[in-house]
C-alpha positions in Angstrom: 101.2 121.0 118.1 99.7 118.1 119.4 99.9 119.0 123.2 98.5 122.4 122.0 95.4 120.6 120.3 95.1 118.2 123.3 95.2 121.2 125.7 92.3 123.0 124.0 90.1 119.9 123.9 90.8 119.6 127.3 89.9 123.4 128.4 86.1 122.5 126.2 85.8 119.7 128.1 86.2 121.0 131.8 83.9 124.2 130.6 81.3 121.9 129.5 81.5 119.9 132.8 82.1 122.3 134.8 85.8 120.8 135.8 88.7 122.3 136.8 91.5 120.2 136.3 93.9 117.8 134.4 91.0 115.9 132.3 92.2 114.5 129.2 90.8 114.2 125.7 91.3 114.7 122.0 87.9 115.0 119.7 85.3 115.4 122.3 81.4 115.8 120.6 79.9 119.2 122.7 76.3 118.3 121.0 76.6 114.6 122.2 77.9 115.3 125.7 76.2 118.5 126.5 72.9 117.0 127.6 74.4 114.4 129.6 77.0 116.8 131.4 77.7 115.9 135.0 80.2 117.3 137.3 82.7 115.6 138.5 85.8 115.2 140.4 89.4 116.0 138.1 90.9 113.1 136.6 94.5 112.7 139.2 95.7 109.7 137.5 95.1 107.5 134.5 95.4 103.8 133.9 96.2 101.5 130.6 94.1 98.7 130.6 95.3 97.8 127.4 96.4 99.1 123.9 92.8 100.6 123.5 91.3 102.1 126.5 92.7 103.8 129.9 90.5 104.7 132.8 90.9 108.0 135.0 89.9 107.7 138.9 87.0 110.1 138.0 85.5 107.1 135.8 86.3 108.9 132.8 87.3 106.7 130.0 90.1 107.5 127.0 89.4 104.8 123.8 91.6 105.0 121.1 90.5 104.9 117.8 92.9 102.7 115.9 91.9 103.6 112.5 92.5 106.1 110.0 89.8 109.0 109.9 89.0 109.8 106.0 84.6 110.8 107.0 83.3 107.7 106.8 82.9 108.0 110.7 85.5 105.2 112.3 87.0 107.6 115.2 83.3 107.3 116.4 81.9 103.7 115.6 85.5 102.1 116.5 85.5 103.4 119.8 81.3 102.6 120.5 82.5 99.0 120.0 85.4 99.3 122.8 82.8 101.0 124.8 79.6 98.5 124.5 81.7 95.2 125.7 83.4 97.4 128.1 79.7 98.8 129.5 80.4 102.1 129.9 78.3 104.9 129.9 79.1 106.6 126.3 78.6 110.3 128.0 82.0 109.0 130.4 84.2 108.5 126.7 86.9 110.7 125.5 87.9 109.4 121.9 91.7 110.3 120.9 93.1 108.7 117.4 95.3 106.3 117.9 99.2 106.7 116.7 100.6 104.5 114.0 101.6 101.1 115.8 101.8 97.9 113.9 102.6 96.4 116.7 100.0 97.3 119.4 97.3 97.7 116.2 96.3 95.7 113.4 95.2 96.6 110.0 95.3 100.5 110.1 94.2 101.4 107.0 91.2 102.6 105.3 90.2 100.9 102.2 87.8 98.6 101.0 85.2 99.1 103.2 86.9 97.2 105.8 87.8 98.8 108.9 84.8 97.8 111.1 84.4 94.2 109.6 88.0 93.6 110.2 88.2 95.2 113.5 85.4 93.8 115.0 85.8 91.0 116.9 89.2 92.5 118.1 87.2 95.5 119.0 84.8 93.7 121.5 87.2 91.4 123.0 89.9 94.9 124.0 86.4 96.2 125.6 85.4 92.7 127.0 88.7 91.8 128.7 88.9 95.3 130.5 85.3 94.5 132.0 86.4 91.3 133.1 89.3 92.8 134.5 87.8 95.1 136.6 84.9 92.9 137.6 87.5 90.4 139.3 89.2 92.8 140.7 86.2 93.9 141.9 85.3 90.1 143.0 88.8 89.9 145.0 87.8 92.5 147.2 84.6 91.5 147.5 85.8 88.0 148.8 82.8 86.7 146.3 82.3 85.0 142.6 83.1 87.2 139.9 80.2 85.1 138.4 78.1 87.2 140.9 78.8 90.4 140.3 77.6 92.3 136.9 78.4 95.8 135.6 76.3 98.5 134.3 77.3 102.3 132.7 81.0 102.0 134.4 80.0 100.6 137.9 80.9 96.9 139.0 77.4 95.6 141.3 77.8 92.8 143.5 75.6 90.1 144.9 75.1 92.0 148.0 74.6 95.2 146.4 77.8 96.9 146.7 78.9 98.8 143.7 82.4 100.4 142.8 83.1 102.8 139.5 85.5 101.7 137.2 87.9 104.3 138.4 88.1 103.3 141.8 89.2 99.9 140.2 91.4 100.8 137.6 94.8 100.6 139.0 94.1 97.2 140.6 92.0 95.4 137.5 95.8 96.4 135.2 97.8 94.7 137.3 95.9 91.2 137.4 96.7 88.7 134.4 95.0 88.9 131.5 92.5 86.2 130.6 92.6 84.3 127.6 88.9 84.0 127.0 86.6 86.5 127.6 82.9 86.2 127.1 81.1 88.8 124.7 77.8 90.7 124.7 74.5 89.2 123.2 73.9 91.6 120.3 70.5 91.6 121.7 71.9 93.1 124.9 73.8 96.7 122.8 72.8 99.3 124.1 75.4 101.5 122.4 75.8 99.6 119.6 72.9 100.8 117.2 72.0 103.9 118.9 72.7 106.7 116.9 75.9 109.2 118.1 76.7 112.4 116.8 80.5 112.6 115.2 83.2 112.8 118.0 85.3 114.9 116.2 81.9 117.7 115.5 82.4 120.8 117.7 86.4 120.4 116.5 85.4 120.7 112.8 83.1 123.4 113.2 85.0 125.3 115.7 87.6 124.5 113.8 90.6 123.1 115.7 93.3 121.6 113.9 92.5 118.2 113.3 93.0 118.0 109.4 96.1 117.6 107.7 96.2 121.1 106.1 95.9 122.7 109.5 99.6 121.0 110.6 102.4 123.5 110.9 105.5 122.8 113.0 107.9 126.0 114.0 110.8 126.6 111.2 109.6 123.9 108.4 109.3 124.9 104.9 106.1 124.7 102.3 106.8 122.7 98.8 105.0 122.4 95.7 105.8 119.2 93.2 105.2 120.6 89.7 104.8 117.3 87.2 104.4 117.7 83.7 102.6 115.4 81.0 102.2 111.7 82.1 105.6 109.8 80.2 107.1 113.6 79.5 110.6 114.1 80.9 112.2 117.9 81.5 114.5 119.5 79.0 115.5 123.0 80.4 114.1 124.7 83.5 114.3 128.9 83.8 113.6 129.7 87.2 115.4 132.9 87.6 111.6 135.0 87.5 110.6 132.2 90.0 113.1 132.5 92.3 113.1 136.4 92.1 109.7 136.0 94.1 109.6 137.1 97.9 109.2 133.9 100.3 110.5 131.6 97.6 113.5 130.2 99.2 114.4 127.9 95.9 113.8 126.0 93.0 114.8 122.4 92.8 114.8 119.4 90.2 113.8 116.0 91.9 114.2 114.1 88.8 113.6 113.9 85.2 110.1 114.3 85.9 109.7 116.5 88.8 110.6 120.2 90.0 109.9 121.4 93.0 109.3 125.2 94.3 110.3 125.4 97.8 108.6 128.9 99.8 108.6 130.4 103.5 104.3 129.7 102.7 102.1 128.3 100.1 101.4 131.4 98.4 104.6 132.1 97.3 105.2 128.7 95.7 102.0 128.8 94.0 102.8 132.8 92.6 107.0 131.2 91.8 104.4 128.1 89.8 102.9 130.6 87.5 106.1 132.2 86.1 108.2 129.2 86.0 109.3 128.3 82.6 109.9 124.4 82.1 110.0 122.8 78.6 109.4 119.3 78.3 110.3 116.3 75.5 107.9 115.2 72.9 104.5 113.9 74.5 103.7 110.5 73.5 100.6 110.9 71.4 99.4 108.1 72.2 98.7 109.3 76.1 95.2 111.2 74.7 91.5 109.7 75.8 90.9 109.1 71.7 93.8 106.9 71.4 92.6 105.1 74.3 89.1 104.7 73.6 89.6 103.1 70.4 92.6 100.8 71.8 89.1 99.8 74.9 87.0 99.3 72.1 89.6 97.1 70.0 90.3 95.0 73.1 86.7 94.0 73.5 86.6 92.4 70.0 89.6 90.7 70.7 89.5 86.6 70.8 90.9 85.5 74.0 90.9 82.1 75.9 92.4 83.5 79.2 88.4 83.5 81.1 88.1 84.2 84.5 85.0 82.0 84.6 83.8 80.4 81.8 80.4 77.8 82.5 78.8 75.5 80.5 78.9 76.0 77.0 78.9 79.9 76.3 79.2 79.4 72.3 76.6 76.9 72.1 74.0 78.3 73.9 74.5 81.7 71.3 74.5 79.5 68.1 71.0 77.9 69.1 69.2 81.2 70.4 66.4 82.8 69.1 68.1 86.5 69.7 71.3 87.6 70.8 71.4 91.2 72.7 74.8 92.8 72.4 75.5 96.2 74.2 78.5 97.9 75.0 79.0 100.4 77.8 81.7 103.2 78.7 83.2 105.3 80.9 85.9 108.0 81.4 88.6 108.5 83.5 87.7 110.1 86.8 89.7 112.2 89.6 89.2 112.3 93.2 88.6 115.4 93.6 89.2 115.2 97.5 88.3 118.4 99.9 91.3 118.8 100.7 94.1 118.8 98.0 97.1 116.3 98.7 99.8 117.4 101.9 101.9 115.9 103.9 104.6 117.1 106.8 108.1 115.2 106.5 111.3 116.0 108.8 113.7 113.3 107.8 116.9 113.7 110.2 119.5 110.8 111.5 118.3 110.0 114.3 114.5 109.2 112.8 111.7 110.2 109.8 108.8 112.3 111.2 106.1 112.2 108.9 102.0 113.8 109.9 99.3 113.8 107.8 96.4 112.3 106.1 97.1 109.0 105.0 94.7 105.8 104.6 97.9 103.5 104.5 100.2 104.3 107.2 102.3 101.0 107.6 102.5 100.7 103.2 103.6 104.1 103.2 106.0 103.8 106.1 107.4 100.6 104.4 107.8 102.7 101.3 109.9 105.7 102.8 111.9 103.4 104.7 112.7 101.7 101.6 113.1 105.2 100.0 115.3 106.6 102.3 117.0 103.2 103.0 116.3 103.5 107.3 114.5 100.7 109.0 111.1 100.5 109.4 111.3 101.5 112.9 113.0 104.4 112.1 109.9 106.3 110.5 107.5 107.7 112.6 103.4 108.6 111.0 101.4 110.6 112.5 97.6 110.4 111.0 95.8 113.2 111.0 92.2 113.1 110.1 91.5 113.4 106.1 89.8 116.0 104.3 88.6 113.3 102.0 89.8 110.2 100.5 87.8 108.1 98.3 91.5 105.6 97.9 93.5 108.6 96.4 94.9 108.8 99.8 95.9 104.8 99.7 98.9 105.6 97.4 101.1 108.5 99.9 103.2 109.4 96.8 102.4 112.7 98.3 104.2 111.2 101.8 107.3 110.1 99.7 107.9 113.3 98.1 107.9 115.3 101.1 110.4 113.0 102.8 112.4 113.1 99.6 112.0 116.9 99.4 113.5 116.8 103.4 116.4 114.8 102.9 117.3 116.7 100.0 116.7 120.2 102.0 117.7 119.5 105.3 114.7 120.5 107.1 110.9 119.9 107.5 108.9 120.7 105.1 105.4 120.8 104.2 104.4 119.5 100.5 100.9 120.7 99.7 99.2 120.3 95.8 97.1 122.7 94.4 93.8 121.3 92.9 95.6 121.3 89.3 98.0 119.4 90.8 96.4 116.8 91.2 93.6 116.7 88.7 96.6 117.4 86.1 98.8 114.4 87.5 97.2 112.4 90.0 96.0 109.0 90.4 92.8 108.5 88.3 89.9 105.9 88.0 90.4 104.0 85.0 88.6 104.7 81.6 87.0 101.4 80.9 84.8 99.4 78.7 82.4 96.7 78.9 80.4 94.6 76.2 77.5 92.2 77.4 76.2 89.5 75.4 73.2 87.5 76.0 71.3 84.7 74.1 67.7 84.7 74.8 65.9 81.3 73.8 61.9 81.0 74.3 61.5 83.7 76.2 64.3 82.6 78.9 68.1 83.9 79.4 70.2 80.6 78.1 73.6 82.6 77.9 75.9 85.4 79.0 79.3 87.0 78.1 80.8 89.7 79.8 84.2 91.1 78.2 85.9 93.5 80.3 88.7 96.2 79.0 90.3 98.6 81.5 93.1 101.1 81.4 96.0 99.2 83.6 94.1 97.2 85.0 93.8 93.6 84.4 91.2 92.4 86.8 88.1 94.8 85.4 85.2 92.3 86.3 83.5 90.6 89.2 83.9 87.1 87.9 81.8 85.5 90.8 79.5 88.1 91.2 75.7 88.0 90.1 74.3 87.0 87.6 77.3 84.1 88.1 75.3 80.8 89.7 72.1 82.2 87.6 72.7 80.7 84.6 74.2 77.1 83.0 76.1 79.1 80.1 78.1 82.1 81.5 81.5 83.0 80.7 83.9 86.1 81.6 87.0 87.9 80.1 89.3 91.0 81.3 92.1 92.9 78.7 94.1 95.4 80.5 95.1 98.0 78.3 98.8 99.7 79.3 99.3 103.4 79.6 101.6 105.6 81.3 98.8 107.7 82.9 98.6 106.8 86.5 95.2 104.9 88.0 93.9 103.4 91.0 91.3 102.5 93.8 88.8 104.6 93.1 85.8 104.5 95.7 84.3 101.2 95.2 86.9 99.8 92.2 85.2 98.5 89.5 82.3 98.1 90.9 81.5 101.7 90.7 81.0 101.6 86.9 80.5 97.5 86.4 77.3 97.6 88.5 75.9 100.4 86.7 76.5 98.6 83.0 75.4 95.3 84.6 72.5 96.7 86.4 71.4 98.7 83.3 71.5 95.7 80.5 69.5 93.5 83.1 67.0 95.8 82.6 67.3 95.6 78.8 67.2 91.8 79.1 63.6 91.5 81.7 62.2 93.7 78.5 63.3 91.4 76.3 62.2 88.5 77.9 58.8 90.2 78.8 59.4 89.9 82.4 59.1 92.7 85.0 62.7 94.2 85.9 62.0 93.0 90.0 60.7 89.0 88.9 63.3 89.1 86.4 66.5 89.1 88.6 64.3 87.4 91.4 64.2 84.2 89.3 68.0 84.3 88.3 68.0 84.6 92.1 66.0 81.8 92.8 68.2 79.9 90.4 72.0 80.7 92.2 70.7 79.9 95.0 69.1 76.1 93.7 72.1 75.2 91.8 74.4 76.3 94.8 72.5 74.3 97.1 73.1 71.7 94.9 76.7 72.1 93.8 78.5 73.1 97.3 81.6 73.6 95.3 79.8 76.6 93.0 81.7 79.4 93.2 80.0 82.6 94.2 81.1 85.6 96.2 77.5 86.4 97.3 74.4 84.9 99.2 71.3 85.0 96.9 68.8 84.6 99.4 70.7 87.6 100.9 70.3 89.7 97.4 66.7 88.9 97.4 66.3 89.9 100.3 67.5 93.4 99.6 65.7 93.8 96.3 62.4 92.9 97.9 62.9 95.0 100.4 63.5 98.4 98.4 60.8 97.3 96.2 58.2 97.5 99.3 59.8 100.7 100.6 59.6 102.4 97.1 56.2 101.0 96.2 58.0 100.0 92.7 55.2 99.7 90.0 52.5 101.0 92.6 53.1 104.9 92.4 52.5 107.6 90.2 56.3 107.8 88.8 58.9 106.4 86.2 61.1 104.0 88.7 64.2 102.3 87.8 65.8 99.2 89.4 69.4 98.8 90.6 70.5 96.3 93.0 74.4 94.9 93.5 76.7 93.2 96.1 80.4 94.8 97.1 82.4 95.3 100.2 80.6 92.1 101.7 77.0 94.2 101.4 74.1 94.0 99.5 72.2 97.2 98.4 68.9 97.7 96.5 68.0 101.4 95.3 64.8 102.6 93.1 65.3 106.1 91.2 62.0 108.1 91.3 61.8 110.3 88.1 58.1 112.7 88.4 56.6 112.0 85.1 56.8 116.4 84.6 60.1 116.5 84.5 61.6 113.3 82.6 65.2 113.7 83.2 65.2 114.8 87.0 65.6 112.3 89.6 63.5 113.5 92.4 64.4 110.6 95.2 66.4 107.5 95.7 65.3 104.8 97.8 67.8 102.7 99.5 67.9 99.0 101.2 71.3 97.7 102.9 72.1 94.8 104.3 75.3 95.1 105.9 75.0 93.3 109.3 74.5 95.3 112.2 75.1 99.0 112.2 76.7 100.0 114.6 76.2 103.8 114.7 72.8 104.5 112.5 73.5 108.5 112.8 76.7 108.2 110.7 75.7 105.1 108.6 72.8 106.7 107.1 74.9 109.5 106.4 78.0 108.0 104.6 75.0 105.8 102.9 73.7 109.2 101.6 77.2 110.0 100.5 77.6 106.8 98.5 74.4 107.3 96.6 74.8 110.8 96.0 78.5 110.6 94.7 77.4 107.4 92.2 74.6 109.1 90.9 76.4 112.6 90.5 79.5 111.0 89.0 77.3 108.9 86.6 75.3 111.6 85.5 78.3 114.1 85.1 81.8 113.1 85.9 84.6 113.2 83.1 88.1 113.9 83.1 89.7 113.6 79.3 93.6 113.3 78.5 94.9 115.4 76.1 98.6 115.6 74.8 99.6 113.8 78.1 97.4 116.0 80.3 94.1 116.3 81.7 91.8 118.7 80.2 89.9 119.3 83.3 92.0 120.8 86.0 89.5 122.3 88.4 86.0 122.6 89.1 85.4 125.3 86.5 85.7 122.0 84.1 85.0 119.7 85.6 81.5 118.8 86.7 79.6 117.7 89.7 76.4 117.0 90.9 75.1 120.2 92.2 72.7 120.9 95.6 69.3 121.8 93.7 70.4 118.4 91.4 70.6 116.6 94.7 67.4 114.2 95.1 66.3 113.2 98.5 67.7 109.7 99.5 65.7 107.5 102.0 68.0 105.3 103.6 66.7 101.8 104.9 68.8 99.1 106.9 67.6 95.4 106.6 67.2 94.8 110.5 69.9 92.1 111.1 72.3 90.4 114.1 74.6 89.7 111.5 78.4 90.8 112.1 78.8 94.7 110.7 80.5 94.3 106.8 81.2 97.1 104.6 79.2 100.3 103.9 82.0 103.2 103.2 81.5 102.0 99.1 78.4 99.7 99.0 75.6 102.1 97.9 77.4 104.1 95.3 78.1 101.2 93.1 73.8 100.5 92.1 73.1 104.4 92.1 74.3 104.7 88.8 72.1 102.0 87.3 69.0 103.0 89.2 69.1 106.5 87.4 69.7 104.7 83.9 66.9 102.6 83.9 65.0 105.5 85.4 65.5 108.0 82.6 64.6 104.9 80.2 61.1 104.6 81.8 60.8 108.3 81.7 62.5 108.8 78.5 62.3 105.2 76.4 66.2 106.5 75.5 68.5 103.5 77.6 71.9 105.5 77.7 75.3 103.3 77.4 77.9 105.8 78.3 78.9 108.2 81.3 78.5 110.4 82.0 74.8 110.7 81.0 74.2 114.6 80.9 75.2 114.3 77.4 72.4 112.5 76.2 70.3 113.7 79.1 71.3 117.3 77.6 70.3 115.6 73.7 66.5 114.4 75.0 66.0 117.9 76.5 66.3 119.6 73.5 64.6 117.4 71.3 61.9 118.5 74.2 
């Protein structure tokens, strides 16, 4: 399948360019390339220059993309960093993903916002030691000073003005020894860093070429659907006979206590076998139910504890000697995914190796994991990553990779596992319902004190300990429960932060009031503060730069004209994934509850490809306020309640405001942006509707009391 997808990318190519020939490449951009589109000789022969790039005697050059592809745009930014140290011409590059390979790659995954923070400096020096390469090789036949000679769009000049392509120097500049030390570009000097590219992979998505996960199929496998019942329920009798009686249903299998699975010639059969199987399942634990839970949160944040994550000053004394203590707790449900694509994965486990393909953010976990499974050495399991139909960490966890190399062994053949979209809003892997209660004293008009108690469905680490406002105050003290349950949680895009941020965000607002300060001077002077008493105490511990916050904060305020327009703004500003982002909610003052724009400010280093960034910085803002305004999934009996998007809501295109995207100009290294702007969305909005409204609203997700202000008009 892949030589088929390779050969078809390769036909687009030499149409485009007017080739004939053996060119090579695997998610070529038509709209990128086609203005730029040069004829040239075919590609005869290829040459490695290292684990990341080859070079063809045309001057076409191949850059693998080391990373996992989930949409947040690293098969096209990755490979722009290969290309700028290596000063090429960007029109010349073929991307192709590269293959699982702990050993050639480090730090495949994609998660945390990381994968351009972590992989840049490795990034630039793969590019950088090719040009040097092929500049001395160019030197050596020269008889001159590499020192001399300069490069420029794929072509080595020398002091005399000769010139030779990369591809005429290829096979020489690979066989020379590598250098240790390599010298890297002046960020002043990109010119392909911070030039905006369309995606690589475009023409193949919209053309549609298998690139995804759901479009691999390999002759003779199998299709299997994992049927799960209530989270802690185990199976008491199974009555498949109806099931089985269905034509492409090959069988009916039990994994486990826990697990059935339908295996079909095709999907559709196993989801038609689904519908009439009859399982019955033990007594549900009533305790597994989002009632339960949320009184078992709420007890937890009036519980006394002395396990702090951070506790300053004197917390206690600085409440007993205010003038006014503000309390406020704040909420949230359990969320799903909700990914475009539902959960697959392609497994052919035989003795000689494991063969697994699909979309997975942690290849080398999950290849530890079905080793360990299966009991095979590492070695022995083989990933292929296709690119994701969305992510947002659901696709960290590859339960869905185990199960189809379970399924495989137990078969005998490949098979193909694929969930429905019940599947895995019934059973999957869910953010965690939480709670959080602020307390604050307030003592002559100025914040003395702060207390931030955290509780968090299996999760024990539900607060930002060194996070703002920590630095900002003398008196400031942190706590965490975890709260156990059987239902399953995880990363969910930006963890903890994605709710946190919006609570925090939303009671500094509530405190600037309180204190009869504006929201923007408000957190400016707690601002001011971090950064005096960190310049003071170098041993303060604080996990962001306050001058850096400011910075952000100011500049959204100028962009948005905060105070200075005709609208009910609200303020949001908070630091995750390394980056700081500022966003102002514009409410028009005739229609109270509708958010009509969203301005932005990031500061996360240099971006390297703006065309992309500003779009996955979109993303980010419109999945935190959509999910803030009207995302809830609620447990009953063991089970979710909302099991598809008939149910379960989301922000929908006329509710879409516009989002103006603005990058604080900096020479910074690149840090994380995948997460960064969804976290503050969800405050922005808040403090919004309570401008527009004078209603502040404590819980998500806030359509119901949006929906309780509308009809009290």
């Amino acid at each position: 399948m892949k030589e088929q997808n390779i050969d078809i990318q390769r036909r687009t190519f030499l149409k485009i360019n007017g080739i004939v020939g053996t060119g090579f490449l695997l998610g070529f951009n038509f709209y990128s390339c086609q203005e730029a589109a040069v004829i040239r000789e075919p590609a005869t022969s290829w040459t490695d220059m290292n684990a990341f790039l080859n070079i063809a005697n045309n001057g076409l050059v191949t850059i693998m993309s080391p990373n996992p592809e989930i949409g947040q745009g690293v098969k096209t930014s990755m490979p722009m960093i290969i290309a700028e140290e290596l000063d090429v011409d960007w029109k010349d590059v073929v991307v192709e993903q590269a293959p699982f390979d702990n050993k050639k790659y480090t730090r495949q995954v994609a998660g945390g916002s990381q994968s351009i923070r972590k992989g840049w400096k490795s990034l630039r020096t793969a590019g950088a030691t090719a040009r040097d390469m092929l500049v001395t090789a160019a030197a050596l036949q020269w008889d001159v000073d590499k020192k001399d000679c300069r490069t420029e769009k794929g072509i080595v000049y020398g002091p005399e003005g000769q010139s030779l392509s990369y591809g005429a120097l290829a096979a020489a500049a690979s066989a020379l020894e590598i250098p240790d030390d390599v010298k890297l570009k002046d960020p002043k000097d990109f010119s392909i860093i911070g030039k905006g590219q369309m995606n690589v992979d475009l023409t193949s998505i919209i053309t549609g070429e298998p690139l995804f996960g759901m479009d691999y199929t390999q002759e003779g496998m199998v299709y299997a659907n994992v049927i799960k019942g209530p989270f802690g329920a185990s199976i008491q009798k199974i009555q498949d006979s109806e099931a089985k009686a269905i034509e492409g249903v090959i069988d009916v299998i039990r994994l486990d206590d826990e697990r059935v699975v339908i295996i079909g010639q095709d999907t559709w059969s196993c989801f038609k076998a689904k519908k009439v199987l009859q399982l019955e399942w033990d007594q549900v634990d009533e305790q597994i139910d989002s009632a339960v839970i949320d009184e078992g949160l709420h007890a937890l944040l009036q519980k006394q504890s002395q396990d702090y994550k951070r506790n300053d000053g004197d917390v206690d004394k600085a409440f007993k000697e205010a003038d006014q203590i503000v309390e406020r707790v704040y909420e949230a449900p359990f969320l799903a995914h909700n990914t475009m694509a539902p959960m697959n994965f392609f497994a052919h486990v035989t003795a000689d190796k494991v063969h697994c393909v699909g979309p997975i953010q942690t290849p080398e976990w999950t290849q530890g994991r079905i080793a360990k499974l299966l009991d095979v050495p590492d070695e022995k399991v083989h990933i292929e990553m296709t690119r994701m139909g969305g992510g947002f960490g659901r696709r960290l966890y590859g339960d869905f990779a185990l199960e189809a190399c379970e399924i495989s062994q137990k078969i005998g053949q490949a098979v193909k596992v694929v969930y429905t979209r019940e599947d895995d809003m019934r059973g999957g892997i869910y953010r965690p319902a939480s709670k959080y209660k602020f307390r604050a004293s307030i003592k002559d008009g100025l914040l003395t004190g702060y207390e931030l108690v955290g509780a968090s469905v299996n999760d024990g680490n539900c607060v930002r300990a060194n996070n703002f406002p920590a630095g900002a105050l003398d008196n400031y003290r942190v706590i965490a429960h975890r709260y156990e349950s059987p239902i399953t949680v995880g990363a969910w895009r930006a963890p903890v932060t994605n709710f946190l941020a919006y609570a925090e965000q939303s009671f500094m607002d509530e405190l600037a009031e309180k204190c009869g300060k504006d929201p923007v001077r408000f957190r400016l002077e707690l601002l001011d503060k971090a950064s005096s008493r960190s310049q003071e105490n170098s041993e303060l511990a604080l996990d962001y730069d306050p001058q850096k916050f400011k910075g952000v904060i100011e500049d959204v305020v100028k962009h948005a004209r905060f105070g200075k327009v005709d609208k009910h703004q609200g303020l949001s500003a908070y630091y995750s994934h390394n980056t700081y982002v500022a966003e102002v909610a514009d409410i028009d003052k005739a229609h109270p509850t509708r958010i009509e724009k969203i301005h932005c400010s990031i500061d996360c280093g240099i971006v390297i490809n703006p065309t992309g960034a500003i779009n996955q910085a979109q993303g980010g803002v419109i999945d935190g306020m959509g999910h803030a305004m009207y995302g809830e999934l609620t447990i009953k009996n063991g089970s979710s309640v909302q099991q598809n998007f008939d149910a379960y809501r989301l922000i929908r295109m006329p509710e879409v405001p516009e989002v103006d995207i603005h990058f604080v100009e900096s020479l910074n290294d690149p840090t994380g942006l995948g997460e960064p702007t969804l976290p503050p969305a969800g405050g922005a909005v808040a403090n919004a509707i309570y401008r527009s409204t004078g209603t502040r609203i404590y819980q998500q997700p806030f359509i119901k009391e949006i929906a309780t202000l509308e009809k009290l008009g």
